[in-house]
VMD Tcl script that builds the backbone (N, CA, C; Angstrom):
set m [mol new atoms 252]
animate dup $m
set s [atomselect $m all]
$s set {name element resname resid chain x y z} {
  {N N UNK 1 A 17.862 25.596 9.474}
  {CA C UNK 1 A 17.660 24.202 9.834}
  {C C UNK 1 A 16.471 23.648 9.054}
  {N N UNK 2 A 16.674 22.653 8.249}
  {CA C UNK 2 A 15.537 21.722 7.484}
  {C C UNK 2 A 14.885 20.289 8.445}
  {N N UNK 3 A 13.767 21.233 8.716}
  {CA C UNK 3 A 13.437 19.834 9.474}
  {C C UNK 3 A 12.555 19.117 8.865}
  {N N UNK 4 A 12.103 19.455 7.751}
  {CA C UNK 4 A 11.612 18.357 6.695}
  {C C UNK 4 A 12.091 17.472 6.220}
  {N N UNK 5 A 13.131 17.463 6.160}
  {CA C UNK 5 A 13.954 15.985 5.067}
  {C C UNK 5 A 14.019 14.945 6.219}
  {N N UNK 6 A 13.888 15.080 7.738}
  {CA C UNK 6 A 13.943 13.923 8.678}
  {C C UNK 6 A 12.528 13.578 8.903}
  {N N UNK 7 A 11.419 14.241 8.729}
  {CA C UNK 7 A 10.082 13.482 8.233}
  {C C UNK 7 A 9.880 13.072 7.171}
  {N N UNK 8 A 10.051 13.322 6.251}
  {CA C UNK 8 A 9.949 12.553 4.615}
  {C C UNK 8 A 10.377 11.668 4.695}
  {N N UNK 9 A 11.729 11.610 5.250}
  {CA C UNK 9 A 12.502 10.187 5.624}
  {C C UNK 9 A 11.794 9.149 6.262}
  {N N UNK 10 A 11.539 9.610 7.722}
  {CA C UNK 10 A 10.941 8.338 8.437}
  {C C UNK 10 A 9.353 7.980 7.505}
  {N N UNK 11 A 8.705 8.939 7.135}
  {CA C UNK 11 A 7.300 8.606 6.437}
  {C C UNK 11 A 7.870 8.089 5.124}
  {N N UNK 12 A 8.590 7.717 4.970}
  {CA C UNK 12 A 8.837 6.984 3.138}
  {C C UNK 12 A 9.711 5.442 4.050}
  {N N UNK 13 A 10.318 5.798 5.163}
  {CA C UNK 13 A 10.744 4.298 5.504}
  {C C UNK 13 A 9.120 3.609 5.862}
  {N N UNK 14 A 8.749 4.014 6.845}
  {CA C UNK 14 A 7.120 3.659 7.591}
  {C C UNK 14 A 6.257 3.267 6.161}
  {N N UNK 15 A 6.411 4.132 5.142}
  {CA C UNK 15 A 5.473 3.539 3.482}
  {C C UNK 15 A 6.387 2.513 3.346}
  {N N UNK 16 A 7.184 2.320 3.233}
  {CA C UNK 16 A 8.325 1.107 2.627}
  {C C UNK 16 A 8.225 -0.115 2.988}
  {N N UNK 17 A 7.527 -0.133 4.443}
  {CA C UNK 17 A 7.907 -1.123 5.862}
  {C C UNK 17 A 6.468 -1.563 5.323}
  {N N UNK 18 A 5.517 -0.836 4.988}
  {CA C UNK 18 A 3.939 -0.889 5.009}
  {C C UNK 18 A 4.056 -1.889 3.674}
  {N N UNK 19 A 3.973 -1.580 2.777}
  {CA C UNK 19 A 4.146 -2.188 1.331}
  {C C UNK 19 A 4.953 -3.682 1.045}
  {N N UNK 20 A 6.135 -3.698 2.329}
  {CA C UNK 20 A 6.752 -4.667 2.317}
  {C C UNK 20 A 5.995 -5.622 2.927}
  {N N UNK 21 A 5.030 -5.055 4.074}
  {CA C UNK 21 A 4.293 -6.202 5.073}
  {C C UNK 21 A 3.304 -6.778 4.451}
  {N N UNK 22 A 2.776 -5.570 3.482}
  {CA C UNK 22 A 1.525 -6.483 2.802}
  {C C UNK 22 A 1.832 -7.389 2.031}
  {N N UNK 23 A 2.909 -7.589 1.294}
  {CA C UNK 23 A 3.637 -8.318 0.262}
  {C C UNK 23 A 3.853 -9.593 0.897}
  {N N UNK 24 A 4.418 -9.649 1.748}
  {CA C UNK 24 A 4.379 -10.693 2.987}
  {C C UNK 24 A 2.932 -11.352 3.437}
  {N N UNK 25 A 1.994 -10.886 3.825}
  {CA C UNK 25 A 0.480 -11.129 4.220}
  {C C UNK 25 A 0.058 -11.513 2.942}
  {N N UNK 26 A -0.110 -10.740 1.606}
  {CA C UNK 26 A -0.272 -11.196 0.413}
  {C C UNK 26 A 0.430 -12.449 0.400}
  {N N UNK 27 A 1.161 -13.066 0.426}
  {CA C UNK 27 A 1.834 -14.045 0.340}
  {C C UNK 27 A 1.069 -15.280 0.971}
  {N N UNK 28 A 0.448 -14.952 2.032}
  {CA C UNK 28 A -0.289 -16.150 2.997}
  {C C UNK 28 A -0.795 -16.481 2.490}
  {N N UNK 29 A -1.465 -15.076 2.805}
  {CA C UNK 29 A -3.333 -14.938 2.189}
  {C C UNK 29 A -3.616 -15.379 0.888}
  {N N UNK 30 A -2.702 -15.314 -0.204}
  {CA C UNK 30 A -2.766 -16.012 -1.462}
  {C C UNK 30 A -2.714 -17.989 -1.546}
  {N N UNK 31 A -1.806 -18.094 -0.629}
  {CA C UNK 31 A -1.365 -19.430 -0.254}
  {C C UNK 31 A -2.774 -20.102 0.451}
  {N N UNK 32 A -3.411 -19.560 1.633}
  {CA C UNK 32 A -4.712 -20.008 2.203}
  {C C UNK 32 A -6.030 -19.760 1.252}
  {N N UNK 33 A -5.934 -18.646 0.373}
  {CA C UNK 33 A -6.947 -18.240 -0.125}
  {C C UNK 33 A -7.518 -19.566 -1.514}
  {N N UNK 34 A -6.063 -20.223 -1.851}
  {CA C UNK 34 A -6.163 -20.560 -2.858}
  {C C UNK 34 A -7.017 -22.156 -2.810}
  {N N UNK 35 A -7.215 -22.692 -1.917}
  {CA C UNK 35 A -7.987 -23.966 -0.937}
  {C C UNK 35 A -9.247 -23.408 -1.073}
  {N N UNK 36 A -9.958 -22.276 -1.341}
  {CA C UNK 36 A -10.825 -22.047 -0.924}
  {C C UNK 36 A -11.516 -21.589 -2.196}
  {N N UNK 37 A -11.121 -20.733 -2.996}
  {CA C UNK 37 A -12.047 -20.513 -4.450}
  {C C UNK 37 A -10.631 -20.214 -5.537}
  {N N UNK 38 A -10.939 -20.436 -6.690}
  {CA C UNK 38 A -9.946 -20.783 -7.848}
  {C C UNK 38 A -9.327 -19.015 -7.828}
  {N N UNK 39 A -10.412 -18.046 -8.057}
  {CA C UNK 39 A -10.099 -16.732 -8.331}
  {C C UNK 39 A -11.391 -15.947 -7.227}
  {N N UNK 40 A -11.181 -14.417 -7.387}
  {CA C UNK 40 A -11.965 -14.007 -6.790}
  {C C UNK 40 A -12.307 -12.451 -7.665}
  {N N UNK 41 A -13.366 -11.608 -7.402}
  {CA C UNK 41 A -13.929 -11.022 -8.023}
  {C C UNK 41 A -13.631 -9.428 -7.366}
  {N N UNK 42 A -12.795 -8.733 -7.522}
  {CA C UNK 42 A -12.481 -6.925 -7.560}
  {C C UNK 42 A -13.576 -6.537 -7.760}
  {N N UNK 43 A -14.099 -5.718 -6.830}
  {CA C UNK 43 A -15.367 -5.153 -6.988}
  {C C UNK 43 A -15.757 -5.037 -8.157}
  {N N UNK 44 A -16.210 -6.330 -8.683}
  {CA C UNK 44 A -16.431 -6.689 -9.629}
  {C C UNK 44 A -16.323 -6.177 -11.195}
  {N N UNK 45 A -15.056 -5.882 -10.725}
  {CA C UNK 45 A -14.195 -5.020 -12.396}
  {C C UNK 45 A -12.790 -6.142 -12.894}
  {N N UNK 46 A -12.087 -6.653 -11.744}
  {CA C UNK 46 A -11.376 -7.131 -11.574}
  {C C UNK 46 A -10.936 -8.444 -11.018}
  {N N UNK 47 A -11.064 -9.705 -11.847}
  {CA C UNK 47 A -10.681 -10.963 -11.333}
  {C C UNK 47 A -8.997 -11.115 -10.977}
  {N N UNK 48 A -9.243 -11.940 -9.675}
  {CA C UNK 48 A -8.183 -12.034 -9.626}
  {C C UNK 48 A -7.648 -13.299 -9.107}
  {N N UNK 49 A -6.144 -14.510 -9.531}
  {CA C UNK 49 A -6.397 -15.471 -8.863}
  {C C UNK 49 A -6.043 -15.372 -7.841}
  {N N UNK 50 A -6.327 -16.544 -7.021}
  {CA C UNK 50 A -5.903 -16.661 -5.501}
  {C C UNK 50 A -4.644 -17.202 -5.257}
  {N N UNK 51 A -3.770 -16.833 -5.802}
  {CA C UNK 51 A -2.328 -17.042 -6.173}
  {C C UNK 51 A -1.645 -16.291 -4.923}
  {N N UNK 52 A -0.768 -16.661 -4.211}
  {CA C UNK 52 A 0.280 -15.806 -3.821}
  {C C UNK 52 A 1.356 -15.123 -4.356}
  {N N UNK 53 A 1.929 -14.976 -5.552}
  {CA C UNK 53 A 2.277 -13.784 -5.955}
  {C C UNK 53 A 1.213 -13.040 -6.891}
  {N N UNK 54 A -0.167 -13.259 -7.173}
  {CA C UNK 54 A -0.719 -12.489 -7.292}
  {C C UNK 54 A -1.407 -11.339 -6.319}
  {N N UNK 55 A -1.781 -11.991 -5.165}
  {CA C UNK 55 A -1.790 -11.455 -3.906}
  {C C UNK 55 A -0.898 -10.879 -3.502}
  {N N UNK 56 A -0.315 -11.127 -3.030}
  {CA C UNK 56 A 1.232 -10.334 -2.742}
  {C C UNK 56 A 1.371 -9.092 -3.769}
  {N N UNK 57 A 1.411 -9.048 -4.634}
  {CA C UNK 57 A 1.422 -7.736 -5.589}
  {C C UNK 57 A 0.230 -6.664 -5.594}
  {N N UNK 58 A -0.732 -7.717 -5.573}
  {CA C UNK 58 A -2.614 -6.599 -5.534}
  {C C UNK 58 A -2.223 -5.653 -3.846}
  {N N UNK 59 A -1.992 -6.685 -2.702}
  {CA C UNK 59 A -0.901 -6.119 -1.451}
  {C C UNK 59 A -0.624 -4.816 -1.574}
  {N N UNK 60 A 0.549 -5.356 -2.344}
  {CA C UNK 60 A 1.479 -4.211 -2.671}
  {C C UNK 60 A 1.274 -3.285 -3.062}
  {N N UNK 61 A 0.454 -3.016 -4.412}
  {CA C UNK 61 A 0.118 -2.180 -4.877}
  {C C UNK 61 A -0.961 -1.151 -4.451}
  {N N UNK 62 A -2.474 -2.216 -3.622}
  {CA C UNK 62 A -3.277 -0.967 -3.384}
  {C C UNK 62 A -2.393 -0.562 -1.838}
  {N N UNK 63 A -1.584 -0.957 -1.318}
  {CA C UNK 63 A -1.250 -0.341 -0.016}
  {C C UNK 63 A -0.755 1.054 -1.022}
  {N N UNK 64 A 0.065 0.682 -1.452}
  {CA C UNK 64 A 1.256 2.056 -2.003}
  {C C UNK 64 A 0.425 2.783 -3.050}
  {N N UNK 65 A -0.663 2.551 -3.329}
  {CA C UNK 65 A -1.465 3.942 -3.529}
  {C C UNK 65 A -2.044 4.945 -2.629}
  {N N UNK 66 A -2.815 3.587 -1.641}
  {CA C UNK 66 A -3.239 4.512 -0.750}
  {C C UNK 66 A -2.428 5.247 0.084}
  {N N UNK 67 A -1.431 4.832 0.380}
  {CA C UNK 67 A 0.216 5.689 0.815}
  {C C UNK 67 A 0.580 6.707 -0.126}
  {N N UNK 68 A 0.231 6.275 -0.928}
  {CA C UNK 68 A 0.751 7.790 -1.536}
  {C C UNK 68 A -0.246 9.019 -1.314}
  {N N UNK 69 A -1.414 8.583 -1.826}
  {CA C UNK 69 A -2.390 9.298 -1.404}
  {C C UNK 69 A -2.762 10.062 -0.360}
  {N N UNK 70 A -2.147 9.116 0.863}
  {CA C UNK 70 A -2.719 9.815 2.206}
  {C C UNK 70 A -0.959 10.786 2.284}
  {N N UNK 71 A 0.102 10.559 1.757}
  {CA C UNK 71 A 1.164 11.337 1.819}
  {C C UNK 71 A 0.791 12.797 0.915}
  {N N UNK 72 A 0.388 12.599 -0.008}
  {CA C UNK 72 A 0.162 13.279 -1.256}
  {C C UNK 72 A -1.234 14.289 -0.291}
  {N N UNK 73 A -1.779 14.061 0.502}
  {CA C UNK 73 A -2.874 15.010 1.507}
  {C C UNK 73 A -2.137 15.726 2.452}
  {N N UNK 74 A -1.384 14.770 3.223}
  {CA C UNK 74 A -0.297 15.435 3.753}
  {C C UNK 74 A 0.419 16.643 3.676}
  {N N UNK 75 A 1.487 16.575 2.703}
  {CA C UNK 75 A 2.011 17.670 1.674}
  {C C UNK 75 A 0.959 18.106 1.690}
  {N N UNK 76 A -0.097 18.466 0.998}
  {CA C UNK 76 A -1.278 19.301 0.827}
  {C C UNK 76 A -1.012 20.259 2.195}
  {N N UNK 77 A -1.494 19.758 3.274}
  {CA C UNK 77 A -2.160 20.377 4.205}
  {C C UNK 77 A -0.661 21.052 4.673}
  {N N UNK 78 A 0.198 20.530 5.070}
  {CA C UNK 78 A 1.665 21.242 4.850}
  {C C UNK 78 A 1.552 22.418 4.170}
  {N N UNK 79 A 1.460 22.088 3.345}
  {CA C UNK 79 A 2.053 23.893 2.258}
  {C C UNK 79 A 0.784 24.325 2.377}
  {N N UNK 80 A -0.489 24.563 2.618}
  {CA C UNK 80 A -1.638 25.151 2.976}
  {C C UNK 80 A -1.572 26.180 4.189}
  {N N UNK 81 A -0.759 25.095 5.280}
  {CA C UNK 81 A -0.907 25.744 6.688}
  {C C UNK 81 A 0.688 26.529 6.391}
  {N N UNK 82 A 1.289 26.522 5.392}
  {CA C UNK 82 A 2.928 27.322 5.795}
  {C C UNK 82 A 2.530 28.498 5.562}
  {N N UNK 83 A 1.739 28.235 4.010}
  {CA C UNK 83 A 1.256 29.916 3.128}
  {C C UNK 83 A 0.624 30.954 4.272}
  {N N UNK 84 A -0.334 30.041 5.106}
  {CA C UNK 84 A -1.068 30.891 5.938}
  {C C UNK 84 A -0.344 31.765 7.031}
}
mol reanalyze $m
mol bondsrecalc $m
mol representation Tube
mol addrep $m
């Protein structure tokens, strides 16, 4: 019995659902943000405008790193605790 492929599953729908919401919130937040200053400053490496599909994508993107990331620890600690 594989009972891994029905957690990967729900944790890649739950990342999917996550990435989609920020894209959505990005969307506002770009729309309200943009009344308020022309662009804004990425810890100060990275301008960015206050656009809603620019927002919506910055969203998107740092969610689904850090999703991967915290998945990508996950797995880690998984095959750590099987070996043992």
């Amino acid at each position: 019995m594989n009972d891994t492929s029905g957690g990967r599953r729900i944790l890649l729908l739950v990342g999917a659902s996550v990435v989609v919401i920020s894209g959505i919130l990005g969307v506002f937040i770009g729309e309200n943000g943009g009344q308020v200053a022309a662009e804004i400053s990425l810890f100060g490496v990275l301008s960015l405008p206050t656009s809603p599909l620019a927002f919506s994508l910055y969203g998107m993107a740092f969610s689904a790193v850090i999703l991967a990331v915290l998945f990508a620890l996950v797995e880690y600690a998984s095959r750590v605790e099987n070996a043992q």
